[in-house]
C-alpha positions as CSV (number, residue, x, y, z in Angstrom):
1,X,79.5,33.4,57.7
2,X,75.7,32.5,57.9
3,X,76.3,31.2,61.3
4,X,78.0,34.0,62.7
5,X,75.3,35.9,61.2
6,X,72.2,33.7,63.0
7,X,74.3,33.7,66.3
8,X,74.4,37.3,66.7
9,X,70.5,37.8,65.3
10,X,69.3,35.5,67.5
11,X,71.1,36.7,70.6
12,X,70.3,40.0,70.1
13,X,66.6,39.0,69.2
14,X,66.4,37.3,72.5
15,X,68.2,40.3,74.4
16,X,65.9,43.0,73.3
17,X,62.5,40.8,73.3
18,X,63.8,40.3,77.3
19,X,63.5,43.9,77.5
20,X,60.0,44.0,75.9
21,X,59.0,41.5,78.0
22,X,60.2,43.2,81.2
23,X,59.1,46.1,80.1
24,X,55.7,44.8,80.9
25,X,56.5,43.8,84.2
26,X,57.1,47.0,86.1
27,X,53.7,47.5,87.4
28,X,52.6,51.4,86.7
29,X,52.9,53.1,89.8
30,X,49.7,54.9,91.0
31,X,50.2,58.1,93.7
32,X,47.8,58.1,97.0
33,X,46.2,61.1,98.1
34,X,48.7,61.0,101.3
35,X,50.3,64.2,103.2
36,X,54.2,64.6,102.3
37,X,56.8,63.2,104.7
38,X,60.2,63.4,103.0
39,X,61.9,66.4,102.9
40,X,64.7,66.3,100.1
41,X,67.9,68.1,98.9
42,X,67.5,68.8,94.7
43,X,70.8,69.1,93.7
44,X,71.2,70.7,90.3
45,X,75.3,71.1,88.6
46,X,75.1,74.2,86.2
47,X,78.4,75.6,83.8
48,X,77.4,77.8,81.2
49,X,73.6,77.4,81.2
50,X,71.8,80.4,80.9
51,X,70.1,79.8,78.1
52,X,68.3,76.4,80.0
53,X,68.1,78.2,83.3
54,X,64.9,80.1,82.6
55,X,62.8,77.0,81.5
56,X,64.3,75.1,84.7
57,X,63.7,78.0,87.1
58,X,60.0,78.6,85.8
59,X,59.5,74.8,86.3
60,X,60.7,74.8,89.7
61,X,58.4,77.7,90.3
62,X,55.6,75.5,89.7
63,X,56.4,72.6,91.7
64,X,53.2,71.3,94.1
65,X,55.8,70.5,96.6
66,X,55.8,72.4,100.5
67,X,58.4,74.9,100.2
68,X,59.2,73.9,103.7
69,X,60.0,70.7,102.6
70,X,63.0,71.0,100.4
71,X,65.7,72.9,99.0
72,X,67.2,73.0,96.1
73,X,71.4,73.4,95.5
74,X,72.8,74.8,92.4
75,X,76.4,74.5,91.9
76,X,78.3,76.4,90.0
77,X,81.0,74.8,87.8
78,X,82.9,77.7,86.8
79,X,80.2,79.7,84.4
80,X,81.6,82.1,81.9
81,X,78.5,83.3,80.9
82,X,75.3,85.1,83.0
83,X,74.2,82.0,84.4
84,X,74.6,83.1,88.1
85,X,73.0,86.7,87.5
86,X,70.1,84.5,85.8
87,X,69.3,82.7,88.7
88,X,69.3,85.8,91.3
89,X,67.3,87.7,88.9
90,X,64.4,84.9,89.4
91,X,61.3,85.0,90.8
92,X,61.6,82.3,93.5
93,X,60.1,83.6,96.7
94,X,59.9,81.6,99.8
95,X,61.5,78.8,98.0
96,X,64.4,77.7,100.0
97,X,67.3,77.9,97.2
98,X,70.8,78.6,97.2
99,X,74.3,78.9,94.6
100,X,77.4,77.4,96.1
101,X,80.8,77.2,93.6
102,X,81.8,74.1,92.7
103,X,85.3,72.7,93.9
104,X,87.0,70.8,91.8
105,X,89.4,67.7,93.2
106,X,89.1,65.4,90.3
107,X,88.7,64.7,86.7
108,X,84.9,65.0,87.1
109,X,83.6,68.3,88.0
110,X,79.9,66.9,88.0
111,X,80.6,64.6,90.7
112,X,82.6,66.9,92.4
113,X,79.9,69.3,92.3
114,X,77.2,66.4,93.6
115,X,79.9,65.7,96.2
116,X,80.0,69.3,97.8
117,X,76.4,69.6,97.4
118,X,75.4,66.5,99.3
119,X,78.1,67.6,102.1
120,X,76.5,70.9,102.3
121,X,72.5,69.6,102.1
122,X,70.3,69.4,105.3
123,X,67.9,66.4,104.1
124,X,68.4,63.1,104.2
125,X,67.1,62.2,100.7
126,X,69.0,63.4,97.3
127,X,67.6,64.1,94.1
128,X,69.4,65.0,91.2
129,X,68.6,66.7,87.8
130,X,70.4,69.3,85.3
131,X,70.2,73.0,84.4
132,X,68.4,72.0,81.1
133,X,65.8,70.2,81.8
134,X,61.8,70.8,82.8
135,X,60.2,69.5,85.3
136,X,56.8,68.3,85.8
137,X,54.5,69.8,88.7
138,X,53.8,66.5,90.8
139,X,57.8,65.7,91.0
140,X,58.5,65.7,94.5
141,X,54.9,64.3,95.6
142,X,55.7,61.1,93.2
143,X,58.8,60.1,94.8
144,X,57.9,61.3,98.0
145,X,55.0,58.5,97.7
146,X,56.6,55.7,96.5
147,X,59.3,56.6,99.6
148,X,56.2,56.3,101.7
149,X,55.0,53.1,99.9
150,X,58.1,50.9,99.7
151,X,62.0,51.1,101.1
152,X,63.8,52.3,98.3
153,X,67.6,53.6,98.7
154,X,67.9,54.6,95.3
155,X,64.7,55.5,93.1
156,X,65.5,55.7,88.7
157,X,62.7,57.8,87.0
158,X,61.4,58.7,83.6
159,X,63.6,61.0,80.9
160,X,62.4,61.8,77.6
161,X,63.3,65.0,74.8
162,X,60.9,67.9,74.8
163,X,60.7,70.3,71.8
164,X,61.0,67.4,68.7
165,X,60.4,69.4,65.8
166,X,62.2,67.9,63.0
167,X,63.7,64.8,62.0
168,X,67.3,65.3,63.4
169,X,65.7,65.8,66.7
170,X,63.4,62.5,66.4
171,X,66.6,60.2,65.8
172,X,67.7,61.1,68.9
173,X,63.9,60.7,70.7
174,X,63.8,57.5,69.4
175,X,67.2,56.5,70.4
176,X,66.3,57.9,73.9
177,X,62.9,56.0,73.9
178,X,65.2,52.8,73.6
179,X,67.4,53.5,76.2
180,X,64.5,54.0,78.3
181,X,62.6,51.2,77.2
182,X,66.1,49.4,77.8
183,X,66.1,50.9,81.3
184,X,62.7,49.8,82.2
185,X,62.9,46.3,80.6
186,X,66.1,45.7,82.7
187,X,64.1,46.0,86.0
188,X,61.4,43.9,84.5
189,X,63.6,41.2,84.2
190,X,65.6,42.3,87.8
191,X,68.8,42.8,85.9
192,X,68.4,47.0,86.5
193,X,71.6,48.3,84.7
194,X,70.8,52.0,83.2
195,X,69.6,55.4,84.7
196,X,70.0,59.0,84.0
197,X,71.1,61.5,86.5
198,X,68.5,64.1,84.9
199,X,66.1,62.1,87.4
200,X,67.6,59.9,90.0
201,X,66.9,60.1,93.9
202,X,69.0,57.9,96.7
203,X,69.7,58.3,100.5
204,X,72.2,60.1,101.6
205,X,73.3,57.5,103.9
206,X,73.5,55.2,101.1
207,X,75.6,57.4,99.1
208,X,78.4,57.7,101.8
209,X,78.0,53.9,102.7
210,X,79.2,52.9,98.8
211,X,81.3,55.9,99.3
212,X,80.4,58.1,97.0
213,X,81.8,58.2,93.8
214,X,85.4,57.1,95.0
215,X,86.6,54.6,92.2
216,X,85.4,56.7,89.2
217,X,86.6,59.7,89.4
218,X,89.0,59.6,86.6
219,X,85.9,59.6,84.8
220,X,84.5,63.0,83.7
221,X,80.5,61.2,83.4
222,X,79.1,58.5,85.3
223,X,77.9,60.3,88.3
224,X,74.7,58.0,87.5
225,X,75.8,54.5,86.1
226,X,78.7,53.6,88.1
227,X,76.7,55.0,91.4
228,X,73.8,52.8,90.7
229,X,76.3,49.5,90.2
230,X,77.8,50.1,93.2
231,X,74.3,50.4,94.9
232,X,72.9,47.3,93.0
233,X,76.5,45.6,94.5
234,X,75.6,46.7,98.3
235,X,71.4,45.8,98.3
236,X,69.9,45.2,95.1
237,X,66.3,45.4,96.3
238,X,66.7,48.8,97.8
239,X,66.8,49.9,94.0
240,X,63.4,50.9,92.1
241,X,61.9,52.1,89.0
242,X,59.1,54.5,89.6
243,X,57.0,54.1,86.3
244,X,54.5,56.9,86.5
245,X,53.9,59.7,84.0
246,X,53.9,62.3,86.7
247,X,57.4,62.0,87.3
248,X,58.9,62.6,83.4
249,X,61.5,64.8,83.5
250,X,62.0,66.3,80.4
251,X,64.7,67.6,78.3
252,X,65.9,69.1,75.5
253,X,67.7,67.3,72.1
254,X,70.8,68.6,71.2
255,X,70.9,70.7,67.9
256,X,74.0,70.0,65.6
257,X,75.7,66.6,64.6
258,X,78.7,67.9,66.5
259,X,77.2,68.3,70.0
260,X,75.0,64.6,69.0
261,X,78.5,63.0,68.3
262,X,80.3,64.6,71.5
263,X,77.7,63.6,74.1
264,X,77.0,59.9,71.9
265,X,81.1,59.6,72.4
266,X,81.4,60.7,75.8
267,X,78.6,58.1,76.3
268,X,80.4,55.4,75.1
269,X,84.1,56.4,76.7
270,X,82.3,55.0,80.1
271,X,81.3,51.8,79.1
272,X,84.4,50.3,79.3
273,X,84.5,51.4,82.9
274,X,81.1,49.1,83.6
275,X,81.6,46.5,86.3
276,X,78.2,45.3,85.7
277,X,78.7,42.0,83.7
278,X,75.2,41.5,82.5
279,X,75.9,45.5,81.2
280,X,78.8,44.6,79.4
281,X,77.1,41.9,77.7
282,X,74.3,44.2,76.2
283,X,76.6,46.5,74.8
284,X,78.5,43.9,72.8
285,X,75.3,42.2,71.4
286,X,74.6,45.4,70.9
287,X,77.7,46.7,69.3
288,X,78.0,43.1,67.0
289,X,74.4,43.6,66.0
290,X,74.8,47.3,64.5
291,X,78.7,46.3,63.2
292,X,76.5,43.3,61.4
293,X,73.7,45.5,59.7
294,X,76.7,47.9,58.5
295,X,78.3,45.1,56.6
296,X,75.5,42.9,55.1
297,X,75.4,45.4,52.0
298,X,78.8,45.2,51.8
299,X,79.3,41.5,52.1
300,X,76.0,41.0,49.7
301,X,77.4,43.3,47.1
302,X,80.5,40.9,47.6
303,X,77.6,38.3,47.3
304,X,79.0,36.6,50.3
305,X,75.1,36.8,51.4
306,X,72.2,35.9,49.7
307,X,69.9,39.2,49.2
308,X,67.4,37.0,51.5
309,X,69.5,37.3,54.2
310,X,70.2,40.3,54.4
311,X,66.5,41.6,54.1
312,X,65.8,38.6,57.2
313,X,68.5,40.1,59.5
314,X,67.6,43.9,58.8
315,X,63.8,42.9,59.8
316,X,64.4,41.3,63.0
317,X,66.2,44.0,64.0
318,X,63.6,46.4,62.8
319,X,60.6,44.4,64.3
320,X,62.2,43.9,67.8
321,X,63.2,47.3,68.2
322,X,60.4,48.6,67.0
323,X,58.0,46.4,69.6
324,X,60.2,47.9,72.5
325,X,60.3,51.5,71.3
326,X,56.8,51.8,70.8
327,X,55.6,50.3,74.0
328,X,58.3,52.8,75.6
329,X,56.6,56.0,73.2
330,X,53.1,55.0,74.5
331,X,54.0,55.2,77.9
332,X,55.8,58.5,77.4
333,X,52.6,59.5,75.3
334,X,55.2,60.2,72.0
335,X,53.8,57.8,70.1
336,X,53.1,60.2,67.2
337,X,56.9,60.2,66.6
338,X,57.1,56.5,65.6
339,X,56.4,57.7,62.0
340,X,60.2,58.7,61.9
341,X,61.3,55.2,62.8
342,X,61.8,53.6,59.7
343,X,64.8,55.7,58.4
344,X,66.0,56.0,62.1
345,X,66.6,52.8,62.1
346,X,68.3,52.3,58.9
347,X,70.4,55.2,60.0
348,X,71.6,54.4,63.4
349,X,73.7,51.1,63.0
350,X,75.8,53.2,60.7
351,X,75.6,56.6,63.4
352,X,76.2,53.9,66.4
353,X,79.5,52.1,64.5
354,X,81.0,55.8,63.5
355,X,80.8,56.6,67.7
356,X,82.2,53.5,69.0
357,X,84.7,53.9,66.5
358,X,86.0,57.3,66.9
359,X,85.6,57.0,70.6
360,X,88.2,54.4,70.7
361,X,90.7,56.8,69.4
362,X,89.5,60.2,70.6
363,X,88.1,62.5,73.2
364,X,85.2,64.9,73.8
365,X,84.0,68.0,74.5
366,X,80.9,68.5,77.1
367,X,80.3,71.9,78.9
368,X,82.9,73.6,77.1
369,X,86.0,71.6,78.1
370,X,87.9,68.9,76.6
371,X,88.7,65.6,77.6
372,X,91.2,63.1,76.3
373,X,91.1,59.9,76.0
């Protein structure tokens, strides 16, 4: 048992501390004073969202991006509610925006609805966010100068929770700041694996060369993941990180257990789809890690393990972790939520084992429908 128990810690030590040590070597991008060239198609998916609308409207309002320069595509998924009224009923002059319904031909109506947007767009480059999220002034200008600066095909950016005013809504911050950290460390070490489609960008021409999102359709999520593996399979060094504070996109936590354990499940229901080996691998150190720390006090209390090693194994974990989350909560200037790390941690093995579990054997719920398993 001890040896299973070093095995695990000590691949899952040197997983992680790869991260923090890639993490470090994504150079901070820095924007040039240089006029705009790239015109781009924002392509925003929307069912029932008009309580997020407002916040996402106003922030599109402020962008310091040329009207002329891009548009931006809301789709329609079949809104019960006043979302559509909400939208012409803003204050969006001269911006060049438009609502097209969403046409469903698969199990995924998000990448349905990316689909018929990209058809329907006039510019060349994509970007893609959702209906709740804010976004920050200099958006558009960042990517358009690191577009200018390198050759990307596919640019990941920034995501972080806004609005973190208790400890329910730190967990899932800190969980996010991993992920994140996760994401960044994985370029730093040229094994690029995560994104989130709150703030991704790509070429339209790449997009119909890996032909879209044929393959993973059956999937109701993914339109991010699975997109960026097939992109990473067709030119790996067209992909980028842009690691600038000026491109955050930010959004907000969700605010009961149920709709936590929902989207936490209907995160997991996709990683079984991964082709990405190295991927695959970090979810099952992952997974053996937090199974581990849910039965040391079970298997000391059986005094199977010494009381030593337990308290060894749950610092490791807590010390690694800790070193990646807080160099990723410094760079997203949310360091001040560290202080809700300790319990966080003891808590998530235990939250992370209850969603793989229950995901094996059930479905989800996300914008109001069901999916089975």
């Amino acid at each position: 048992m001890i040896t299973i128990i070093f095995i695990i810690t000590i691949l899952y030590l040197l997983l992680i501390g790869s991260f923090v040590y890639g993490f470090d070597k994504v150079p901070d991008f820095k924007l040039e004073d240089i006029p705009p060239k790239t015109k781009f198609s924002v392509i925003i998916p929307f069912r029932n969202e008009a309580d997020n609308l407002p916040l996402l409207l106003a922030s599109i309002s402020r962008l310091n991006y040329p009207k002329t320069m891009f548009e931006i595509i809301l789709v329609d998924d079949g809104s019960e509610d006043d979302s559509v009224e909400k939208i012409k009923n803003c204050n969006l002059k001269g911006f060049n925006i438009s609502v097209v319904k969403n046409i469903r031909v698969s199990n995924s109506p998000k990448k349905d609805a990316i689909t018929l947007a990209i058809n329907q767009s006039k510019y060349n480059w994509i970007v893609t966010t959702d209906a709740d999220c804010n976004l920050p002034k200099y958006w558009l200008d960042t990517f358009d100068n690191y577009i200018q600066n390198h050759n990307p095909k596919l640019l990941i950016a920034p995501v972080t929770l806004e609005t973190v005013d208790s400890f329910f809504k730190r967990f899932q911050l800190l969980d996010i700041l991993s992920l994140q950290g996760v994401t960044i460390g994985g370029f730093g070490i040229n094994k690029p694996f995560l994104c989130n489609g709150a703030n991704l960008a790509y070429h339209k021409d790449v997009f119909n060369e890996v032909n879209g999102f044929e393959g993973n359709l059956h999937m109701a999520s993914g339109d991010d993941i699975f997109l960026l593996e097939k992109v990473i399979k067709l030119d790996k060094n067209s992909v980028h990180y842009i690691k600038n504070a000026a491109i955050v996109v930010t959004t907000k936590p969700e605010l009961t257990f149920k709709n936590l354990k929902s989207q936490r499940v209907r995160w997991a229901a996709k990683t079984s789809n991964y082709n990405n080996v190295f991927s695959k691998l970090t979810a099952i150190a992952v997974l053996f890690m937090n199974a581990l720390l849910v039965c040391l006090p079970l298997l000391y209390l059986a005094q199977i393990v010494s009381l030593k090693t337990l308290v060894y194994t749950y610092a490791i974990k807590f010390l690694i972790d800790f070193l990646l989350i807080f160099k990723t909560a410094r760079f997203f200037e949310q360091g001040h939520f560290l202080s809700s790390y300790f319990l966080s941690c003891l808590l998530y093995p235990f939250f992370s084992i209850y969603v793989a579990f229950i995901s094996v054997f059930t479905g989800y719920k996300w914008k109001d429908r069901t999916y089975k398993k």
